[in-house]
C-alpha positions in Angstrom: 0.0 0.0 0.0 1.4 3.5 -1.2 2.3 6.0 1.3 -0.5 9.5 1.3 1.5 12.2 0.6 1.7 13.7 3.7 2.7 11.0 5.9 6.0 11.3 8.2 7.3 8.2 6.1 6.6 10.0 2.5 8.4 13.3 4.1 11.7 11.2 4.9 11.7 9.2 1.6 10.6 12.1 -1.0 12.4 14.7 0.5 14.7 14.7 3.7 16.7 11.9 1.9 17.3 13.8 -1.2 18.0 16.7 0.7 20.7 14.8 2.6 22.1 13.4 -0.7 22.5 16.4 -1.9 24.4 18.0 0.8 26.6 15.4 0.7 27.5 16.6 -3.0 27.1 20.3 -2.8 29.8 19.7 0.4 31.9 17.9 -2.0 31.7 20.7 -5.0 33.4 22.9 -2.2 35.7 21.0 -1.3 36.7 20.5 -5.0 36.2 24.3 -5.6 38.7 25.4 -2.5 41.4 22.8 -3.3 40.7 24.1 -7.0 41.0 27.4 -6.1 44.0 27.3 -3.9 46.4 24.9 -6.2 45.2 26.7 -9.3 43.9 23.1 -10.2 42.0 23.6 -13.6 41.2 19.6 -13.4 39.3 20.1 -10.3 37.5 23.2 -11.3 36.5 21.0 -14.5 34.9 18.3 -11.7 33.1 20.9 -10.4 31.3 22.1 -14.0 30.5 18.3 -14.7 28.9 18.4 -11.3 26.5 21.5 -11.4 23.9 20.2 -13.8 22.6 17.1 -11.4 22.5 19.4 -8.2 20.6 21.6 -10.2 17.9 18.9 -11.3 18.0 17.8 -8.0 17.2 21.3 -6.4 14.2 21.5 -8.6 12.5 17.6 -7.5 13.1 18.2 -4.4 11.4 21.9 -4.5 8.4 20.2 -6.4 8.3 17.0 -3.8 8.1 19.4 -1.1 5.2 21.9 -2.8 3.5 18.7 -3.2 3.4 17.1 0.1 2.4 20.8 1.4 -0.5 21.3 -1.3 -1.6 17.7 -0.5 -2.1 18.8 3.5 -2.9 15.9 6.4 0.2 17.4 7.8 1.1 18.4 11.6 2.3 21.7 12.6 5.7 19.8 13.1 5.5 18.4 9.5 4.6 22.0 8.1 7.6 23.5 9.9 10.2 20.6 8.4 8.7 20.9 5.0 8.8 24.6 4.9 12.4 24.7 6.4 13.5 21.9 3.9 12.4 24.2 1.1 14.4 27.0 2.3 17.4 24.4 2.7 16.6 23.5 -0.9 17.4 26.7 -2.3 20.2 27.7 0.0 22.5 24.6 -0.7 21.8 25.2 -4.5 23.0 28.6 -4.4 26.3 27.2 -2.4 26.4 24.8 -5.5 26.4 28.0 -8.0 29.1 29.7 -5.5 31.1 26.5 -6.0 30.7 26.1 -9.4 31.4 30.1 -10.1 34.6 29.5 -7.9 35.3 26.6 -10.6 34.4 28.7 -13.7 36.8 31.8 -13.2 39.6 28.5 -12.1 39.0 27.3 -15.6 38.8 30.8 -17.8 41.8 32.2 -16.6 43.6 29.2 -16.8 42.0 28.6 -20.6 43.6 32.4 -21.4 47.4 30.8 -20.5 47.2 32.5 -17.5 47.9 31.1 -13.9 46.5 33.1 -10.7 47.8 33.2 -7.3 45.2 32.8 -4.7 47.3 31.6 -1.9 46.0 34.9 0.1 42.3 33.8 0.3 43.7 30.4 1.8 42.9 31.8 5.8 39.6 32.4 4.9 38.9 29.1 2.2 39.7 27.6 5.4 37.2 29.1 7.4 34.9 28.9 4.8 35.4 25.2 4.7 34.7 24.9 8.5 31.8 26.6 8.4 30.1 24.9 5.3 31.3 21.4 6.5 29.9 22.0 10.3 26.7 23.4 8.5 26.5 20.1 6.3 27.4 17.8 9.0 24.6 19.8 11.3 22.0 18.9 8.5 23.3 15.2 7.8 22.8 14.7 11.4 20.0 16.3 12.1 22.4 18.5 15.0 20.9 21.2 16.6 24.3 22.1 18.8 26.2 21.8 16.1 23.8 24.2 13.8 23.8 26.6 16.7 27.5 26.8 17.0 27.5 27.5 13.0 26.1 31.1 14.1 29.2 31.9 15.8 31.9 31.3 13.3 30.9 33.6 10.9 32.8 36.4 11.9 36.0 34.1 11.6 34.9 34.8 8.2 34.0 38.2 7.6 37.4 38.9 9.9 39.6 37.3 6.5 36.9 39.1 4.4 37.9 42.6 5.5 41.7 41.4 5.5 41.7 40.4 2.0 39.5 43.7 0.5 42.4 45.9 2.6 45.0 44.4 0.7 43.3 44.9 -2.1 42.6 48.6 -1.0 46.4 49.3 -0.1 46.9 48.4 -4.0 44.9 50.8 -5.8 46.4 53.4 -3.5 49.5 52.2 -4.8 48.7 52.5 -8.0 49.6 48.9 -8.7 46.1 47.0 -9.1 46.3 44.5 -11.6 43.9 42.0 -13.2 44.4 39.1 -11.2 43.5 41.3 -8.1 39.7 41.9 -9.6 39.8 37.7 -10.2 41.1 37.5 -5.9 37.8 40.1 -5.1 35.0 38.4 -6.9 36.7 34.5 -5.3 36.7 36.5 -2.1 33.3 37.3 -2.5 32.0 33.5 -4.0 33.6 32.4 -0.5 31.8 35.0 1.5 28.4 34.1 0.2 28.9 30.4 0.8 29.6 31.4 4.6 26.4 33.2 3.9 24.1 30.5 2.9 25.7 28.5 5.6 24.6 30.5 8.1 20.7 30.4 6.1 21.0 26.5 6.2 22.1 26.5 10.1 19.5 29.0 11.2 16.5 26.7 9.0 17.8 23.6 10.4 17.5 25.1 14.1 13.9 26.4 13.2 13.2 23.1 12.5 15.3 21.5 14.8 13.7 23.2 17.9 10.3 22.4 17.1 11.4 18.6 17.2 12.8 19.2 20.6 10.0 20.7 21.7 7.8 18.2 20.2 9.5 15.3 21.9 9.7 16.9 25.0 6.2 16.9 24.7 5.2 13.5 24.0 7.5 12.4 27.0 5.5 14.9 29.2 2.2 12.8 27.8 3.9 9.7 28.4 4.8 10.6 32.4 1.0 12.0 32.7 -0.7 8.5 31.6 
């Protein structure tokens, strides 16, 4: 016998595991885009073009698995809350695909111009940028409302190597000496902020979510204690 639409079993299978699997990827295309990034790695930046078309296809069943199961109703005020935070985790972790696959794109042009770039001063905040993504994935993966609540505090970490990189860049054009490859450094710069970014959105719609659970469950034991 099929599964209604809005039962707890058809939320897990037609959307919290395809939302899981891809995390899993979109964590992977920014992994690929960093190390890309970092060691100028035109091979890896190629992995993450190849890459970009199934997150995308997967971004949009998921979106239309979740507008179904909310148009079809039957659903709990729990259920409501994990569907409608699942849609807003939907679009966030495409958009950190894009930022990875951008990251990937300018990797590849400038090396297809004969050209190599020099990236090694975003590496501090890459790194940080890796931390906070991989916590925020791991958070969602696990279904870990500590963990999604510590993901709120490492953003400044963040914007901290943000502000060091753009006054670098700043100390240049008073110097007269801005080149190219410091416009390619300020738009990466600015691909890794916006991942740290939609982090942050994924953390704060899992803990939205997350809570209600915890509340829910706290609940239920109450009920349980009563009888």
């Amino acid at each position: 016998m099929s599964q209604a639409v809005g039962t707890p079993l058809s939320i897990q299978n037609r959307i919290v595991k395809p939302i899981l699997s891809m995390a899993r990827e979109v964590e992977n295309m920014i992994d690929l885009a960093i190390e890309a990034l970092l060691n100028f790695d035109a091979k890896l930046a190629g992995r993450i073009l190849e890459k970009e078309p199934s997150v995308n296809a997967a971004e949009m069943r998921i979106d239309a698995a979740i507008l179904a199961v909310l148009e079809g109703g039957n659903l709990s005020s729990y259920e409501i809350r994990q569907a409608a935070s699942m849609l807003k985790i939907n679009k966030d972790l495409e958009r950190m695909a894009d930022l990875a696959t951008n990251i990937g794109r300018k990797v590849s042009d400038v090396a297809r111009r004969g050209q190599e770039q020099d990236y090694s001063e975003l590496q501090p905040m890459a790194i940080a940028v890796s931390h906070v993504s991989r916590k925020t994935l791991r958070a969602l993966i696990h279904s870990d409302l500590v963990l999604a609540t510590n993901v709120l505090g490492t953003g400044a970490m963040v914007d901290f190597y943000r502000d060091y990189v753009f006054r670098k860049l700043q100390e240049r054009v008073k110097q007269a000496c801005q080149k190219r490859e410091d416009v390619d450094l300020m738009l990466a710069s600015r691909y890794l902020e916006q991942i740290a970014d939609h982090s942050a959105n994924v953390a704060e719609s899992l803990i939205f979510w997350l809570s209600s659970k915890d509340a829910g469950d706290q609940m239920r034991k109450q009920q349980a204690v009563a009888v």
